[in-house]
N, CA, C and O of each residue as an XYZ file, in Angstrom:
556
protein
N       0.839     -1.173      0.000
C       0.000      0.000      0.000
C       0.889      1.243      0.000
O       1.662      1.027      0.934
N       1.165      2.278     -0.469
C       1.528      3.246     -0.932
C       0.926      3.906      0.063
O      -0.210      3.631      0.450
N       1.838      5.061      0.671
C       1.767      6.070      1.396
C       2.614      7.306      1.194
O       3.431      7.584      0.317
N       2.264      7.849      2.064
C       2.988      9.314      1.871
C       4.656      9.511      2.238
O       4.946      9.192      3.391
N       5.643      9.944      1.481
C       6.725      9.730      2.173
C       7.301     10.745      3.465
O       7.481     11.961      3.393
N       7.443     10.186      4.212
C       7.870     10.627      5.616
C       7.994      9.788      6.513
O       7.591      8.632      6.648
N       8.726     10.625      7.261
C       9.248      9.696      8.473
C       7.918      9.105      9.526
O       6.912      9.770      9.772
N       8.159      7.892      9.987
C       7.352      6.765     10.302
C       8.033      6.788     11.852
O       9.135      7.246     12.158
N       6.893      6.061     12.856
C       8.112      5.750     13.899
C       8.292      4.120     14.072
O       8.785      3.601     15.073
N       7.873      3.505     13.079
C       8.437      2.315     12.470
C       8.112      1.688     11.437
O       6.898      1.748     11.237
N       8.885      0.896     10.414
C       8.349      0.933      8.928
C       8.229     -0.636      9.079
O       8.918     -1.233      9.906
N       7.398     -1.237      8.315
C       7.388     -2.803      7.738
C       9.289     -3.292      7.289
O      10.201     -2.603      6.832
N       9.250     -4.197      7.537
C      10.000     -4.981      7.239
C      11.675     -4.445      7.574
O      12.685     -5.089      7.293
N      11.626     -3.135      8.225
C      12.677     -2.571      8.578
C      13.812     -2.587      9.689
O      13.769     -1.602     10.426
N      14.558     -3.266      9.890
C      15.608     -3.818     11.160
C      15.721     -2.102     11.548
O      15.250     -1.155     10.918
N      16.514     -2.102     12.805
C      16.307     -0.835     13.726
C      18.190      0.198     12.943
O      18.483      1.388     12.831
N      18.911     -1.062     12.626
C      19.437     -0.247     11.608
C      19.460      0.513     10.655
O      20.219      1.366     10.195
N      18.169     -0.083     10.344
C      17.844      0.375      8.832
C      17.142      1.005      8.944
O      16.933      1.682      7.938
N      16.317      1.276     10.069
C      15.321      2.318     10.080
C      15.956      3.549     10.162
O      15.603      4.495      9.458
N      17.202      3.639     11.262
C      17.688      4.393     11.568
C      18.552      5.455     10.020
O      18.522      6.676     10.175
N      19.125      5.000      8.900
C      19.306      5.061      7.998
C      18.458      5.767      7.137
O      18.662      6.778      6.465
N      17.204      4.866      7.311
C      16.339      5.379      6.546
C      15.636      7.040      7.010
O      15.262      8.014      6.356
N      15.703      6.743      8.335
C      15.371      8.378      8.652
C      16.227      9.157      8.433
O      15.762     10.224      8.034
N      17.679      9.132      8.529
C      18.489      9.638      7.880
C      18.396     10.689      6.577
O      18.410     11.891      6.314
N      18.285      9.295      5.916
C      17.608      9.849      4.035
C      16.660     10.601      4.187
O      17.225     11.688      4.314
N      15.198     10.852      4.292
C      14.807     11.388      4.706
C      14.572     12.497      5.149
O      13.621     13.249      4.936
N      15.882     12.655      6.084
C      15.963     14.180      6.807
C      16.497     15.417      5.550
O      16.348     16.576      5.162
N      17.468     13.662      5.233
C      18.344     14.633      3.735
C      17.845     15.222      2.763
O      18.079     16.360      2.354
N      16.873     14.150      2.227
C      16.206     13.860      1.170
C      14.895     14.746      1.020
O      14.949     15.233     -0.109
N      13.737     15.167      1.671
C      12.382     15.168      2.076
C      11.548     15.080      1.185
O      10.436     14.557      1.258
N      12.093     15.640      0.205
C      11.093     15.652     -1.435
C      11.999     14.375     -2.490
O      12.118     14.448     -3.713
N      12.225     13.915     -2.119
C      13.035     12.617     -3.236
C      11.327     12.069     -3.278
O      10.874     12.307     -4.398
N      10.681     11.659     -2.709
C       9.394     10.947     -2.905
C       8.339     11.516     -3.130
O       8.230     12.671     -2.717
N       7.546     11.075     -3.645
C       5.897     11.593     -3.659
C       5.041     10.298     -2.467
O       4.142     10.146     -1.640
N       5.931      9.768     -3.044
C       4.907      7.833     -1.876
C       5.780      7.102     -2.106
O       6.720      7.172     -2.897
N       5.330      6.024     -1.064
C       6.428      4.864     -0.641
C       5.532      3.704     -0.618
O       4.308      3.685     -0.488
N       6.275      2.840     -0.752
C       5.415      1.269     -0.228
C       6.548      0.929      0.392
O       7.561      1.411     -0.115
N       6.728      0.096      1.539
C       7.130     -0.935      2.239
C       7.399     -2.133      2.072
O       6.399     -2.517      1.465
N       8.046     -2.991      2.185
C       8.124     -4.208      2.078
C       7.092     -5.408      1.200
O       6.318     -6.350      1.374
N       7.824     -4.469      0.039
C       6.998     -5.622     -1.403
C       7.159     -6.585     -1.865
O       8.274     -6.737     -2.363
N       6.637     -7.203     -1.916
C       7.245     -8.778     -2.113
C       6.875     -8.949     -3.648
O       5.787     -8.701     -4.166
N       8.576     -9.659     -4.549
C       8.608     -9.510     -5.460
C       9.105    -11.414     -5.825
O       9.399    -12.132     -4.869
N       9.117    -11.880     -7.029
C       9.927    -12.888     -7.223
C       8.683    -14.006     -6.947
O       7.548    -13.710     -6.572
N       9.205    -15.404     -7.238
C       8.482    -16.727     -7.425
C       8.492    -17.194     -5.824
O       9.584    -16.946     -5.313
N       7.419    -17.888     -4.794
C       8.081    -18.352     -4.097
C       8.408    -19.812     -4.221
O       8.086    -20.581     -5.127
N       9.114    -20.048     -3.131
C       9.276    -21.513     -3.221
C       8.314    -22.473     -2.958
O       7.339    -22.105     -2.302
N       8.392    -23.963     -3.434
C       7.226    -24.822     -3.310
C       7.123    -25.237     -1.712
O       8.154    -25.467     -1.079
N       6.105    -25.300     -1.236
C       5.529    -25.798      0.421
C       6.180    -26.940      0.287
O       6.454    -27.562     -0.739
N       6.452    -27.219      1.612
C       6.343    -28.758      1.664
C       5.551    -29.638      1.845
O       5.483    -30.184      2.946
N       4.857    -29.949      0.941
C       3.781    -30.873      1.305
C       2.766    -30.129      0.841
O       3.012    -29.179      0.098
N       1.523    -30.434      1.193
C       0.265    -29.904      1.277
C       0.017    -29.466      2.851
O       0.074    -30.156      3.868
N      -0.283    -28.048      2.675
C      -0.853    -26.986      3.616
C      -2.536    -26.161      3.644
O      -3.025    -25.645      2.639
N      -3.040    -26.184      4.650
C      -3.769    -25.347      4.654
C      -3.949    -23.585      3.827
O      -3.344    -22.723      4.465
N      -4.319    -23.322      3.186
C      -5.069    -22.392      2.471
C      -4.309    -21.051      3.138
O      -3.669    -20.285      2.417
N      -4.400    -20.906      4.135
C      -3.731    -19.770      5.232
C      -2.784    -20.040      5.361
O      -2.156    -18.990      5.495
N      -1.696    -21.410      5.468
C      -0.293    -21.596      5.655
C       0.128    -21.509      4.123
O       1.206    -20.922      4.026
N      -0.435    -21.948      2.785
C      -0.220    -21.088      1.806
C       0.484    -19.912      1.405
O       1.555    -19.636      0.864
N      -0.726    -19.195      1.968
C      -0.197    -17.669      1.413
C       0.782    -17.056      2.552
O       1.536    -16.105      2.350
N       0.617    -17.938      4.115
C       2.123    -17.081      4.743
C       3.515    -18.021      4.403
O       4.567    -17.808      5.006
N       3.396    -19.016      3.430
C       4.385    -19.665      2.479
C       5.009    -18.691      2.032
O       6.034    -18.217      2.523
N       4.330    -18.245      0.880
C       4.139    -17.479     -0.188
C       4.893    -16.167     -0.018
O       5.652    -15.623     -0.820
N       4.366    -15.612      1.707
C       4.640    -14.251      1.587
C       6.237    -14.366      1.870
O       7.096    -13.835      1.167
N       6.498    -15.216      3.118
C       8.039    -15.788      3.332
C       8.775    -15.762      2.785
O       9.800    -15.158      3.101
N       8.529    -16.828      0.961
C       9.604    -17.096      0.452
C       9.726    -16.490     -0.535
O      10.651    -16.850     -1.263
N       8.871    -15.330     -0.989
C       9.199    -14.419     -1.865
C      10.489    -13.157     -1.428
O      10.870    -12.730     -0.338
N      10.785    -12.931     -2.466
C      11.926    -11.643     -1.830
C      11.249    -10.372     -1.648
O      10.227    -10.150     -2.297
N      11.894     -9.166     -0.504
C      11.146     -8.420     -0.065
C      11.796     -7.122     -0.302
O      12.802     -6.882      0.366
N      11.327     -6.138     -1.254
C      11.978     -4.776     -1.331
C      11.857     -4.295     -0.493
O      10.722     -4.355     -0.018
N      13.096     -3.352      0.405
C      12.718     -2.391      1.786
C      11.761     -1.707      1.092
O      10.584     -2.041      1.230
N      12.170     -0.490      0.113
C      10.957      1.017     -0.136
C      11.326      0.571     -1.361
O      12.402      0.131     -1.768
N       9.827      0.824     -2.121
C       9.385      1.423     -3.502
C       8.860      2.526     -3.445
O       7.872      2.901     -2.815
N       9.835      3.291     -4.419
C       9.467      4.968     -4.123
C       9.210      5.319     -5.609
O       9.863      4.943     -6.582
N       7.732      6.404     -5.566
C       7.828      6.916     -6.466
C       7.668      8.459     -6.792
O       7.336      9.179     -5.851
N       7.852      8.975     -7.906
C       7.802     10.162     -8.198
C       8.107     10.608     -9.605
O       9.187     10.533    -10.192
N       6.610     11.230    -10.172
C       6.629     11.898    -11.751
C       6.859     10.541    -12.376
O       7.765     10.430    -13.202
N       6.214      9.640    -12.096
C       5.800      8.532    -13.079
C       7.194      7.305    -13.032
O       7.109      6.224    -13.614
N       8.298      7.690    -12.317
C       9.271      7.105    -12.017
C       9.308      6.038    -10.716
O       8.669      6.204     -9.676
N      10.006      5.151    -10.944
C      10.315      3.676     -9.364
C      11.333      3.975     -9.214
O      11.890      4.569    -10.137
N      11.829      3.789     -8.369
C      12.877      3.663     -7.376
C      12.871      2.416     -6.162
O      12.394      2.581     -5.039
N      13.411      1.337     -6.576
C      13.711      0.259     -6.076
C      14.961      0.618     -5.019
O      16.145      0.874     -5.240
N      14.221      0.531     -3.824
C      15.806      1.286     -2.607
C      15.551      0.086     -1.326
O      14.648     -0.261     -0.564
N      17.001     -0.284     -1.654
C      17.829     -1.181     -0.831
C      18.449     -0.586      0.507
O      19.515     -0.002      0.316
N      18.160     -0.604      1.354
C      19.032     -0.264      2.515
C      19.391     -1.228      3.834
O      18.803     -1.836      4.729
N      20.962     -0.919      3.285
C      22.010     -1.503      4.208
C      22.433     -1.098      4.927
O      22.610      0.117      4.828
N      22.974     -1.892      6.346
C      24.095     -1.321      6.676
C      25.402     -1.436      6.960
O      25.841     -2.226      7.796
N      26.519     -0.172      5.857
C      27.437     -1.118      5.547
C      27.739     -2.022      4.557
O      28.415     -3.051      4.567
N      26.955     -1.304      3.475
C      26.562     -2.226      2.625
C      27.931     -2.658      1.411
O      28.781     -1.934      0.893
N      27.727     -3.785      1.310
C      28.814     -4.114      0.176
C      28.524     -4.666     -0.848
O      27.306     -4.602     -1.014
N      29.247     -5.413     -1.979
C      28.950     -5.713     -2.957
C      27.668     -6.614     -3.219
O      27.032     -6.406     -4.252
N      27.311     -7.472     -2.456
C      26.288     -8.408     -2.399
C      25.260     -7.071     -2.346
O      24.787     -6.963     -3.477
N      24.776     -6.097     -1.537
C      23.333     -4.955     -1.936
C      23.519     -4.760     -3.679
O      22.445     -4.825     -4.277
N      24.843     -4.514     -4.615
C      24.441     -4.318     -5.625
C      23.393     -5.528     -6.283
O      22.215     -5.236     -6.485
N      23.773     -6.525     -6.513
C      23.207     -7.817     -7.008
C      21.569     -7.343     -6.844
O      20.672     -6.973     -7.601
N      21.748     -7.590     -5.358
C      20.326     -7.522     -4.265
C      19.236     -6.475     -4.905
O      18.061     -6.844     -4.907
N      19.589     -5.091     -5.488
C      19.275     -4.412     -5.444
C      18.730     -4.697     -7.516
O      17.540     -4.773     -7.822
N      19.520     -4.769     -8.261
C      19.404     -5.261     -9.096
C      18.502     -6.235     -9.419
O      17.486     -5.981    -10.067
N      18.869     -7.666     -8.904
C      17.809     -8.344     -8.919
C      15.920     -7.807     -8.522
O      14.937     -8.196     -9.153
N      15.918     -7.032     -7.550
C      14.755     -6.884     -7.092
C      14.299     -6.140     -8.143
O      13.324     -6.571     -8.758
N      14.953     -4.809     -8.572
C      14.787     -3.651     -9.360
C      13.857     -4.597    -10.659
O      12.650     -4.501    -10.884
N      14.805     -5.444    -11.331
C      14.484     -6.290    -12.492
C      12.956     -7.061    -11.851
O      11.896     -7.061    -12.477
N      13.066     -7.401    -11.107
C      11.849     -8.418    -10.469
C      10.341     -8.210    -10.940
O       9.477     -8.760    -11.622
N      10.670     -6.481     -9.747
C       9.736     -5.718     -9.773
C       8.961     -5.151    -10.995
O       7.739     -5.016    -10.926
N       9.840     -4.732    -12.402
C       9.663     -4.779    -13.180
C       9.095     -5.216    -14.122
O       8.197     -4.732    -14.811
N       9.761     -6.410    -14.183
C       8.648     -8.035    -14.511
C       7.189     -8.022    -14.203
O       6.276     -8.542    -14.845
N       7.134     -7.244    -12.964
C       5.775     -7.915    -12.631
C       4.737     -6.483    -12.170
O       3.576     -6.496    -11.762
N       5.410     -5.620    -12.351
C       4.746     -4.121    -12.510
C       5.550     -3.317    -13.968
O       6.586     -2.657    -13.881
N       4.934     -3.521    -15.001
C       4.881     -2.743    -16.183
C       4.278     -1.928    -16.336
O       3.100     -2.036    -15.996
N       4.847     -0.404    -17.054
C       4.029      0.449    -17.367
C       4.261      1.765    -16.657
O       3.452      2.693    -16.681
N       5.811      1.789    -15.810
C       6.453      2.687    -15.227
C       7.257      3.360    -16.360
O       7.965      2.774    -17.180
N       7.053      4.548    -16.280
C       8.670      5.333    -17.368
C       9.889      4.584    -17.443
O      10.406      3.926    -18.345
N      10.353      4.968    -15.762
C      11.833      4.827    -15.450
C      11.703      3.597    -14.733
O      10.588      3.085    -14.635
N      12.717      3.056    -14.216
C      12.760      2.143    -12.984
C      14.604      1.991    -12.896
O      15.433      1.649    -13.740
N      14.716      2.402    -11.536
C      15.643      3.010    -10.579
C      16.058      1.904     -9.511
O      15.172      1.487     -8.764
N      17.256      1.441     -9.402
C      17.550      0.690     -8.416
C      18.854      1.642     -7.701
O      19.830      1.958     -8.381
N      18.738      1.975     -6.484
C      18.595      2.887     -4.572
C      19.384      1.587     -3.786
O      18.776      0.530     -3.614
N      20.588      1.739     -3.393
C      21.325      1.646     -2.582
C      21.892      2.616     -1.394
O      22.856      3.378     -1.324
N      20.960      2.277     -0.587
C      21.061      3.411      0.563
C      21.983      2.948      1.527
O      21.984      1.733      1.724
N      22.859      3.730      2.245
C      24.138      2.534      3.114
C      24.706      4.210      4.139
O      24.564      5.355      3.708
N      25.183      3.914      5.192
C      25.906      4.626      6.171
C      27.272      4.514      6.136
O      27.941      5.193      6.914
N      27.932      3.563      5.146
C      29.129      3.683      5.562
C      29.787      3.500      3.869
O      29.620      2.508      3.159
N      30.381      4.470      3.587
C      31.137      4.825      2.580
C      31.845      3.351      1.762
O      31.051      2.455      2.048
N      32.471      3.017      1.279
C      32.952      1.794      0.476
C      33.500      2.344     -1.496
O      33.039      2.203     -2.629
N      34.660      2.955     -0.865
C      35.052      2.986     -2.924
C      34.584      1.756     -3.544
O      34.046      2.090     -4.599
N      34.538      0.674     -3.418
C      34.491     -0.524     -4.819
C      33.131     -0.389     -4.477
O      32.531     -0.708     -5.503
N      32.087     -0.015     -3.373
C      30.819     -0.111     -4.225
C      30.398      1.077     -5.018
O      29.729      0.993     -6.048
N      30.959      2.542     -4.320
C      30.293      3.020     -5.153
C      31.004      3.407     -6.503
O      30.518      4.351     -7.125
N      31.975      2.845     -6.954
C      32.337      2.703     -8.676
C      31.632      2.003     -9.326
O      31.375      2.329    -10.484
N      30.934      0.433     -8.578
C      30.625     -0.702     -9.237
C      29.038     -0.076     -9.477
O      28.412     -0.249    -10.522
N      28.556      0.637     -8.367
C      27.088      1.027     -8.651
C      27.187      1.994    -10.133
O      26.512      1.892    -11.158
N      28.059      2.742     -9.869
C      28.198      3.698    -11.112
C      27.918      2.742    -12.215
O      26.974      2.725    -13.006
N      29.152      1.784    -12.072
C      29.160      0.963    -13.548
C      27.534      0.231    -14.182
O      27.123      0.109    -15.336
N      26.947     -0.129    -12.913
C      25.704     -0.460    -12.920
C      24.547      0.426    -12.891
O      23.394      0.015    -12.769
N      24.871      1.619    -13.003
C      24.066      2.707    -12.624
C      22.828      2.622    -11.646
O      21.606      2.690    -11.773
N      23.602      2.464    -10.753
C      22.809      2.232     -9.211
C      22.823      3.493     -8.726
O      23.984      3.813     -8.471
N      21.798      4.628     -8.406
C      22.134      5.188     -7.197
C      22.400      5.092     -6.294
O      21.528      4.781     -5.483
N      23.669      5.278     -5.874
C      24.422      5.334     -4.175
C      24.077      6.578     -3.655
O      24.172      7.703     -4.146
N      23.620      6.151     -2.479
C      23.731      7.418     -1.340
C      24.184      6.574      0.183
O      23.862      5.468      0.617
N      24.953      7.517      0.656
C      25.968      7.162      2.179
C      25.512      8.223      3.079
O      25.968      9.366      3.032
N      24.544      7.810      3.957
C      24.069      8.991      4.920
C      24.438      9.032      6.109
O      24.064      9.948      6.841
């Protein structure tokens, strides 16, 4: 569900690191967003084991799918944003993969933007994001 972007005093799917980060951005940021979603679940999940109840199903489902921190948008644009902390080469992949995922399965966006958000500086990621044209931001 899409909401308004601003600071929360706790977000879905967000470790207390990452929240912390994320308010960060935020403070920095205030107009980077128009709306946010939370913890979207993107990707195939994996098969149950066995046969399950109808309700153990879909909290299968929600489990083993992969989970974007924020989908942000603005002026018809996504922004697929990853936040780490500390993040290293494995968030590019991470971030990538989801970006592509999401894509797949929401068409009909202009742009689509994959957001590596991280607190702690790292030269080889942020060259490799360049090369990948990832937005890096270190808050």
């Amino acid at each position: 569900m899409r909401v308004k972007y601003e600071k929360l005093l706790k977000y879905p799917h967000l470790r207390p690191e990452e929240t912390l980060i994320w308010n960060k951005f935020i403070d920095k940021y205030p107009d980077y967003f128009e709306e946010v979603e939370y913890d979207v679940t993107v990707g195939t999940p994996s098969l149950p084991p066995g046969e399950l109840p109808e309700n153990y199903k879909r909290m299968w489902e929600y489990l083993t799918k992969k989970k974007i921190d924020v989908v942000g948008y603005s002026e018809g644009k996504v922004f697929i944003v990853e936040i780490e902390p500390n993040a290293d080469i494995r968030g590019i992949g991470e971030v990538l993969a989801k970006r592509d995922l999401f894509k797949e399965e929401h068409p009909g966006f202009r742009d689509y933007f994959a957001v590596l958000v991280t607190d702690y500086e790292k030269p080889d990621v942020r060259r490799l994001c360049g090369s990948y044209k990832i937005i890096y931001y270190v808050v």
